[in-house]
C-alpha positions as CSV (number, residue, x, y, z in Angstrom):
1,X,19.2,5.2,-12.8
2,X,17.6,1.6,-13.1
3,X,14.5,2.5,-11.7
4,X,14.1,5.3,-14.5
5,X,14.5,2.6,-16.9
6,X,11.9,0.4,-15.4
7,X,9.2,3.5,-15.2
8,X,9.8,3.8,-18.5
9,X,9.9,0.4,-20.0
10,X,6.7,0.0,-18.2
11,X,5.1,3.0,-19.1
12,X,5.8,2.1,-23.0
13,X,3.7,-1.3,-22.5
14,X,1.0,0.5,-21.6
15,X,-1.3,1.0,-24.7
16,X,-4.1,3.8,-24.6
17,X,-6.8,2.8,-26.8
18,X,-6.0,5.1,-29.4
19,X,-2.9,3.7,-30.1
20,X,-4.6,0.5,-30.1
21,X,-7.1,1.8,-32.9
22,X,-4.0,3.6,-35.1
23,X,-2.3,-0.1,-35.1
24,X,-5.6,-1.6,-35.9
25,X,-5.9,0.7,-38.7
26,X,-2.7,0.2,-39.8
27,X,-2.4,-2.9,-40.1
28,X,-6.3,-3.1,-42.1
29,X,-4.6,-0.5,-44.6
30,X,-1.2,-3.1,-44.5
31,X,-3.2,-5.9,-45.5
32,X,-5.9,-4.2,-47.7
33,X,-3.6,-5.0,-51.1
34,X,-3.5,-8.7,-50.2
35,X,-6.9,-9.4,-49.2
36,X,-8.3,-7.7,-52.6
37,X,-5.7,-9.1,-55.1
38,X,-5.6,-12.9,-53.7
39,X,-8.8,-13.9,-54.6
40,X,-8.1,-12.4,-58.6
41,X,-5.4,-15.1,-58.7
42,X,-7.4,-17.6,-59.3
43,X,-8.9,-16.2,-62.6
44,X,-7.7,-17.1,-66.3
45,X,-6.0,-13.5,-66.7
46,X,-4.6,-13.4,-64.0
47,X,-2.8,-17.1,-64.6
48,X,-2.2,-16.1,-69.0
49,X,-0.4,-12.7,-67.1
50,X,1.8,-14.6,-65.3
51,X,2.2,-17.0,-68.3
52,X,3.1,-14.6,-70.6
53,X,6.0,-13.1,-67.8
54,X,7.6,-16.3,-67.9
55,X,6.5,-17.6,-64.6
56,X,6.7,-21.3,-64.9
57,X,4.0,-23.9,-63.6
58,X,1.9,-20.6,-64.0
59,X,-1.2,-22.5,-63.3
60,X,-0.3,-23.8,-60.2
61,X,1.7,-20.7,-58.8
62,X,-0.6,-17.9,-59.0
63,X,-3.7,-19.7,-57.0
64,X,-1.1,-21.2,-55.1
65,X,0.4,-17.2,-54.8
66,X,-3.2,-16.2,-54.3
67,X,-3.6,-18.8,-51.2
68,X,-0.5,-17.4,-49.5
69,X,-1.7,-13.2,-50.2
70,X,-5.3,-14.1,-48.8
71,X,-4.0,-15.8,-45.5
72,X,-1.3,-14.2,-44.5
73,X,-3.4,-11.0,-44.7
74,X,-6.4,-12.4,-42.9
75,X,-3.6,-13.5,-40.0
76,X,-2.3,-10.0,-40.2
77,X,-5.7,-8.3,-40.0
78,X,-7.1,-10.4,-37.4
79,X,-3.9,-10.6,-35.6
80,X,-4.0,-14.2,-35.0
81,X,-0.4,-15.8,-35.3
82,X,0.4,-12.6,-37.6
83,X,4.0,-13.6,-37.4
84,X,3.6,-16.4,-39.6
85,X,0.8,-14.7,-41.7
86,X,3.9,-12.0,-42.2
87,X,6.2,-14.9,-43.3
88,X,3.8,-16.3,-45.6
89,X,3.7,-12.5,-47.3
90,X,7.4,-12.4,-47.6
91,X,7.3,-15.8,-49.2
92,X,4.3,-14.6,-51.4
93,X,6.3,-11.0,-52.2
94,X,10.2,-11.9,-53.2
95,X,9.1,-14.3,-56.3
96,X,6.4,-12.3,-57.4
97,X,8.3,-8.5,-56.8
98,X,11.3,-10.5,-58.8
99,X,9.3,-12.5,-61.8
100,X,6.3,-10.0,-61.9
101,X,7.9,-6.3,-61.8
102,X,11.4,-7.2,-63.6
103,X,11.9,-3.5,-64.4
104,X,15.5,-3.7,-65.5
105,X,14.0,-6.4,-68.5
106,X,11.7,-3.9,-69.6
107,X,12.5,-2.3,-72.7
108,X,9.9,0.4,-72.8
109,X,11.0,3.3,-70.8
110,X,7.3,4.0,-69.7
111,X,6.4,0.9,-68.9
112,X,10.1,0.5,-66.9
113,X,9.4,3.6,-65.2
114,X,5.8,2.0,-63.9
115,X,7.2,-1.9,-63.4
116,X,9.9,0.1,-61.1
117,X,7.1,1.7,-59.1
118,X,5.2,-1.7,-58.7
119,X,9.2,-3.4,-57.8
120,X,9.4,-0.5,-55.1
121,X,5.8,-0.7,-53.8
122,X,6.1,-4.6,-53.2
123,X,9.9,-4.0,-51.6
124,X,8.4,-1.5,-49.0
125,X,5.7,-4.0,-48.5
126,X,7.9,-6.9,-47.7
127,X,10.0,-4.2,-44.8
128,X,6.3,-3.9,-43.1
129,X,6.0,-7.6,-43.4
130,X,9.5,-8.2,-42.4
131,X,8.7,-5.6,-39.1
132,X,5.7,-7.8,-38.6
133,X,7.5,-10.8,-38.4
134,X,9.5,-10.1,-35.9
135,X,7.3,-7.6,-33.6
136,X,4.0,-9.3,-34.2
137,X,0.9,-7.6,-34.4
138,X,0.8,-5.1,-31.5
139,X,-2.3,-4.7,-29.3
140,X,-5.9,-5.5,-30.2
141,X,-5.1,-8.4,-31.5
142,X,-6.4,-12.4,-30.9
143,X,-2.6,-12.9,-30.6
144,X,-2.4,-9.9,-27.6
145,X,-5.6,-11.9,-26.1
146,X,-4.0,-15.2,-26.1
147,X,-0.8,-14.2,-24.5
148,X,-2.9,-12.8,-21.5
């Protein structure tokens, strides 16, 4: 019975370079959101948005928000120490999911309805960072080189 368990503990480390590309692609499609949206963080809309949703030291947040969206999706993509670039996206998504997409505040029904969407988007985004954190960044990865 054990040495089933072995076979097939061993067989399961064994990554075929498809499954390598799928996890690569994944993770490009994970990160694609953050490494687009960081860099518009640093722009005067972007900070008077955030302003005007109550987020306080607005100015300072958002680049600083921006900082943490960029890197930890650069770590993720390149797979270099990806569980701390998965960290630094759950510490970039709770505030921002919480201050940004406060559906239950909004009065509007429509615009409820679509801050609800955004509120579920960023939740399902910080499980795939939360899975990241703890399970890294699978094969094809500098962090998969390193550990060689």
């Amino acid at each position: 019975m054990a040495t089933n368990s072995v076979a097939i503990s061993s067989g399961a480390d064994a990554t075929s370079f498809s499954q390598g590309a799928v996890v690569v692609l994944g993770r490009f499609f994970f990160v694609l959101i953050f490494l687009m949206s960081g860099p518009l963080h640093f722009s005067k809309q972007e900070v008077a948005y955030a302003a005007a949703q109550g987020v306080p030291l607005a100015s300072l947040l958002v680049p600083f928000s921006g900082v943490l969206a960029f890197s930890g999706g650069l770590s993720i993509l390149l797979g270099y120490r990806a569980k701390l670039g998965a960290w630094l996206l759950v510490l970039f998504l709770v505030p921002v999911t919480v201050m940004m997409h406060n559906f239950w505040a909004v009065h509007d029904p429509m615009m409820a309805q679509v801050h609800m969407a955004f509120f579920m988007k960023n939740v399902s985004m910080l499980g795939g960072a939360l899975l990241i954190s703890q399970f890294g960044a699978g094969p094809f990865s500098l962090d998969a080189r390193r550990s060689r």
